[in-house]
N, C-alpha and C positions, 0 to 999 in steps of 0.2 A: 623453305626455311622454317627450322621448330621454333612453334611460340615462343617466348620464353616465360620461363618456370613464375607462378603466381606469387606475390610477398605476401607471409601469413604470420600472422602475429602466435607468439608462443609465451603462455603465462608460464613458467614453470618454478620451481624451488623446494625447499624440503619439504618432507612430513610433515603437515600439521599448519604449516608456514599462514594457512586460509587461501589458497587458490581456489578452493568451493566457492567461499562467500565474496569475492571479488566478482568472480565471472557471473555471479547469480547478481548483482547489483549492476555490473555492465550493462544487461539485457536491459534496464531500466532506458539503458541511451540509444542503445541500435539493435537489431534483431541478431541475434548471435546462435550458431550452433556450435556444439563443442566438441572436438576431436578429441579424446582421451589417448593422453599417450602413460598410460600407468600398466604397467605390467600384473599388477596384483585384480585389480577391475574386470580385467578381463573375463572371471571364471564366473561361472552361473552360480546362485546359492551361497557364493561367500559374498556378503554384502557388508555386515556391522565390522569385522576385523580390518577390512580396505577402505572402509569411509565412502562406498561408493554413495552416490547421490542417492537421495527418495526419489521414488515415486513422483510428488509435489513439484519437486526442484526438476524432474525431469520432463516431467509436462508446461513448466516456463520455459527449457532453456534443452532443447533435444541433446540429447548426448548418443556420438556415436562411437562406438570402439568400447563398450563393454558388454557383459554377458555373452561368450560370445564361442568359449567352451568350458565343459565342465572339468570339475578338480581332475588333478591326474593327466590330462591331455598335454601335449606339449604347444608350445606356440611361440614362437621363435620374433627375433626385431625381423627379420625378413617376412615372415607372413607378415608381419602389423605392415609394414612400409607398402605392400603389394596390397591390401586391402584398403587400403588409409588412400588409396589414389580411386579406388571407386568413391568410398567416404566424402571426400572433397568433391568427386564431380555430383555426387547428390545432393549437395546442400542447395538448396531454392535459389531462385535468383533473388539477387535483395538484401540476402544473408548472409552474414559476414563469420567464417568459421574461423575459429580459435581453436588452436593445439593446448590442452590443458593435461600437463602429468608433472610428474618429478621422476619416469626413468628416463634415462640420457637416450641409451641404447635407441628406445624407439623415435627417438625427437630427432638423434641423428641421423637416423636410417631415413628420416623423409627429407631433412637436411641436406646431407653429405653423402647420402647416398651409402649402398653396398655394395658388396664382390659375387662375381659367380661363383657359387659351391666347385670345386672340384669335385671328382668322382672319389666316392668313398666305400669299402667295401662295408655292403649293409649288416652281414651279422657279426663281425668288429667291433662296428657302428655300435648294433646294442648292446651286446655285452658290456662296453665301455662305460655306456648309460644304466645299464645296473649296478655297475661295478661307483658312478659317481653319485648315485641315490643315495649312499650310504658312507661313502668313504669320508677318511676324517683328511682336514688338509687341501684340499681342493684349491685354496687358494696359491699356497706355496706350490705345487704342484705349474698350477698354470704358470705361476712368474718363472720356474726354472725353464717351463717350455717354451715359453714367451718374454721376453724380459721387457716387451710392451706395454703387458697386461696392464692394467693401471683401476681392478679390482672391477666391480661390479654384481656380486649375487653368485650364488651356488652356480647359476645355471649358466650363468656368464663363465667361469671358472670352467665348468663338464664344457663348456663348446670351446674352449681356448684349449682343452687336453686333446680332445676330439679331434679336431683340425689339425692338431700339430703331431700326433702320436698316427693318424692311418692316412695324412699325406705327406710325411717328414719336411714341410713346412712349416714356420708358425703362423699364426692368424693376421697377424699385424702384416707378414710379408705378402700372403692373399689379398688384404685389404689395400694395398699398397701399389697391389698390378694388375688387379681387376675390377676396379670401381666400375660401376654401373653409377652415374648421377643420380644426386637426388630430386624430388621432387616439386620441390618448392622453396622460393628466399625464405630464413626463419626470420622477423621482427623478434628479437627476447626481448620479452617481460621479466626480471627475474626480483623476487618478492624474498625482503631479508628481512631477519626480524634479530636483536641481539640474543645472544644464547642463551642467558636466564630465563628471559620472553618464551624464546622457543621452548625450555626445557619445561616451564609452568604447562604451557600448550599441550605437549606430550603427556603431560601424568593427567591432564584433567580429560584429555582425548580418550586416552586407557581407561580412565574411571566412568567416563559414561559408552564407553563399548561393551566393557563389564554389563553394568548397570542393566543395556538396551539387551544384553542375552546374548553376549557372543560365544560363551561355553554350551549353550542349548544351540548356538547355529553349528556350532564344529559337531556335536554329538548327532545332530540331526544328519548331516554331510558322511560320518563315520558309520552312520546307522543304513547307508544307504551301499556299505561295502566299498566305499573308496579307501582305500590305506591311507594309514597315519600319516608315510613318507610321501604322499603322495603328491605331487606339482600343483601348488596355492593351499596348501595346508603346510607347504613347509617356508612358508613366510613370517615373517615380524606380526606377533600374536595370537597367531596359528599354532604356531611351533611350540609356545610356549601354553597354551590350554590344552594339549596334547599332554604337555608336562604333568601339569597337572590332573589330568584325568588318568593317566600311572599311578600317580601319589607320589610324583616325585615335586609336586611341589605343594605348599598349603596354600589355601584360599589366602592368605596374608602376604605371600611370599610371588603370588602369581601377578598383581596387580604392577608389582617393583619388577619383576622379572620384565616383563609389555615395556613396562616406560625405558628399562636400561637398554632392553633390544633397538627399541624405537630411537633412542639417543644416539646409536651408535648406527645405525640406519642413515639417520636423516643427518650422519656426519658425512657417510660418504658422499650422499648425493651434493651434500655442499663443496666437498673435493672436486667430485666430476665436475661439475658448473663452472667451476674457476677453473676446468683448464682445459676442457674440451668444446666450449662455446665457436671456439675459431676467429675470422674475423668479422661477425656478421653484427649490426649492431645490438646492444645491450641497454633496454635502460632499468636501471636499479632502481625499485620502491622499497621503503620503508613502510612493512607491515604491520608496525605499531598500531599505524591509523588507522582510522578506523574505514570498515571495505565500503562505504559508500560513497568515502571519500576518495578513496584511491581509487575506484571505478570511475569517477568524475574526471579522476585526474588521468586517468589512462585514456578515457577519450579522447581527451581535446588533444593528445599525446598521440595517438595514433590517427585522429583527425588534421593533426599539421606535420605527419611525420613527411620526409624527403623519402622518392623513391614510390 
């Protein structure tokens, strides 16, 4: 008879929301290592644009699932989900691992699990994938192929064309008759904050990525022959220092440009959360307070949870 699946607690929520300074205050109460489910963390060398952790923070509180390939590479929810199970069975005995991101994708992929790839002819495949590096639409595209689609990022969009244009399936209908289970019960953590809160968070977020040199990390990354268009350079603040170092945008204009991306970012992922969560339980913090608090409070919370 299989085990059954391990229950793990998942902080997740928007951009900016403080899921950093939570989990870094938890470790105060129980030893914690952190699964990173963030799609952007992943890539080596972009570190101030994603907010990955220091250094500092990372020798208190191990973090695994980033740096993990460089700009350009692809890395799909299915690799994270297949890796994310070695991940889990290495955390020490003792230690209590936390799923910490705001993408959906990869939290439900260890969740809910995924489907087996059908066979797909491979140079199709790429063509299609040069053809969505660049094309405008992507989104509207996916939803006429998928009327499932329910948004997610360029690359969510290029796999939802993919799947449906060289298996004349759509994705949802794959997902639907070849799940493979997931990995583990999720506990959701999910950290709100009201929207003016959030939106202050955002611009002062942007203002000290600025500040810390994230236009000398992109040129440094650029300087090293990765393309502009290239996979975690075409991300929320990436995309838009790229802008500007065209001249398509001015030093004044590039700071506002970060924050509106970011706003419109950290709206989706609050759609995704409110309706792809499933039935698994949820509890809601209010991220007003301050994260020593809420770390306090999320112990004794996940110390008297059922289950």
């Amino acid at each position: 008879m299989d085990a059954p699946r391990p229950l793990i607690p998942v902080i997740l929520g928007p951009t900016a929301v403080g899921k950093t300074a939570v989990v870094m205050e938890l470790a105060r109460h129980l030893p914690v290592t952190v699964i990173s489910a963030d799609s952007r963390q992943i890539y080596r060398r972009l570190d101030i644009g994603t907010a990955k952790p220091t250094v500092e923070q990372q020798s208190v509180v191990p973090h695994m699932g980033i740096d993990i390939v460089d700009p350009g590479d692809r890395y799909s929810a299915g690799r994270f989900a297949a890796e994310a199970v070695g991940w889990l069975g290495a955390v020490p005995a003792g230690t209590q691992p936390w799923v910490v991101g705001g993408t959906g994708f990869y939290i439900r992929a260890l969740a809910d699990g995924l489907f087996r790839e059908p066979p797909m002819d491979s140079a199709r495949r790429e063509r299609l994938r040069q053809w969505a590096r660049t094309a405008a639409g992507l989104g509207r595209w996916a939803k006429r192929l998928d009327t499932c689609y329910s948004g997610g990022g360029r690359q969510r969009a290029a796999r939802t064309i993919e799947v449906a244009l060289l298996t004349g399936r759509p994705l949802s209908w794959w997902q639907s008759r070849a799940k493979v289970e997931g990995v583990m019960r999720p506990w959701y953590v999910q950290l709100t904050v009201p929207r003016p809160v959030l939106h202050a968070r955002i611009k002062q977020r942007a203002a000290d990525m600025l500040a810390a040199g994230l236009v000398a990390e992109v040129e440094a990354v650029l300087a090293e022959g990765v393309p502009a268009d290239a996979r975690g350079l075409d991300g929320v603040g990436y995309r838009e220092v790229i802008q500007y170092l065209r001249g398509q945008l001015s030093p004044e204009q590039l700071a506002e440009a970060i924050v509106q991306s970011t706003r419109r970012y950290a709206k989706r992922q609050e759609t995704w959360f409110r309706h792809q969560l499933g039935d698994a339980p949820v509890v809601t913090l209010d991220a007003t307070e301050r994260p020593n608090l809420l770390a306090e409070r999320l112990f004794h919370l996940w110390k008297g949870r059922d289950g």
